[in-house]
C-alpha positions in Angstrom: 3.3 29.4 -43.3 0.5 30.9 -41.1 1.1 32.7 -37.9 -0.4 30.0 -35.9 2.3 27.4 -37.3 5.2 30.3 -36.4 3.7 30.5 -32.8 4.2 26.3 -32.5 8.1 26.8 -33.7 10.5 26.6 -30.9 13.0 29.7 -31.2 15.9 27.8 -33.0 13.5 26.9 -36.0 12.1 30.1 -36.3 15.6 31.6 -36.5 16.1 29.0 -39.5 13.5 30.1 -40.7 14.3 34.0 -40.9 17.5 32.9 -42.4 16.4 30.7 -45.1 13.6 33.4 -46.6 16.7 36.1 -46.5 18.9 33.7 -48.4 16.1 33.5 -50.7 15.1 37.0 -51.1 18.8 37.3 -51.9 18.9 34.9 -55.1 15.9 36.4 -56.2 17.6 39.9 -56.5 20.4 38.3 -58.3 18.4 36.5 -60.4 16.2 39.5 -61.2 19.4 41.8 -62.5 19.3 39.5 -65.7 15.7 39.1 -66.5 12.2 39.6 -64.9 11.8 37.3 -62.1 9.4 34.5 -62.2 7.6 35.5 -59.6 7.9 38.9 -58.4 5.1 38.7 -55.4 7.1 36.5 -53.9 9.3 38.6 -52.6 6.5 40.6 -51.0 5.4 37.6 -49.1 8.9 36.8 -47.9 9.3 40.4 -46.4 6.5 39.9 -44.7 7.0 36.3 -43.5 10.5 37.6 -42.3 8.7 40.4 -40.7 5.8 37.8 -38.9 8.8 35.3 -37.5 10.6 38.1 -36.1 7.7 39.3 -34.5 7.0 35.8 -32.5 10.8 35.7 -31.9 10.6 39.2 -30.3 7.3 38.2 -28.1 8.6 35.3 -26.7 12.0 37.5 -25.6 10.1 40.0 -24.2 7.6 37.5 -22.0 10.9 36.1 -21.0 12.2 39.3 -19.9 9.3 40.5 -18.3 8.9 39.5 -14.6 6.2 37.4 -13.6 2.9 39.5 -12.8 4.2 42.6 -14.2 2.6 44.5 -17.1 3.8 44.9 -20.3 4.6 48.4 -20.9 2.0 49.9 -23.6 4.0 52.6 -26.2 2.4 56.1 -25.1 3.5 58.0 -22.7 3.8 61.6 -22.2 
């Protein structure tokens, strides 16, 4: 799944989502212990699937959050 198809998920299906690639990632690990996995990239690619919903999920919470006309804050600082 590309980032464009995350963005057009509402919020409910991208949790689903996030919880069906841990669930995976946790039968792999399982199924590693007693031989090599089939496909060890895979797990790679779920991290970072898990890491690319969470990011849209966190987006959208923090546009909600964020009052209409106001900047979103930048990191930095000093």
């Amino acid at each position: 799944m590309n980032i464009k198809e995350m963005r057009d998920l509402p919020d409910e299906e991208l949790r689903k989502e996030i919880d069906k690639a841990r669930d995976k990632i946790f039968r792999m690990r399982f199924q590693g212990k007693g031989k090599d996995l089939e496909n060890p990239g895979l797990l790679k690619l779920l991290k970072k699937d898990i890491a690319r919903l969470s990011t849209v999920l966190h987006e959208r919470l923090v546009r909600r959050a964020a009052p209409a006309g106001a900047a979103a804050p930048q990191g930095g600082g000093a």
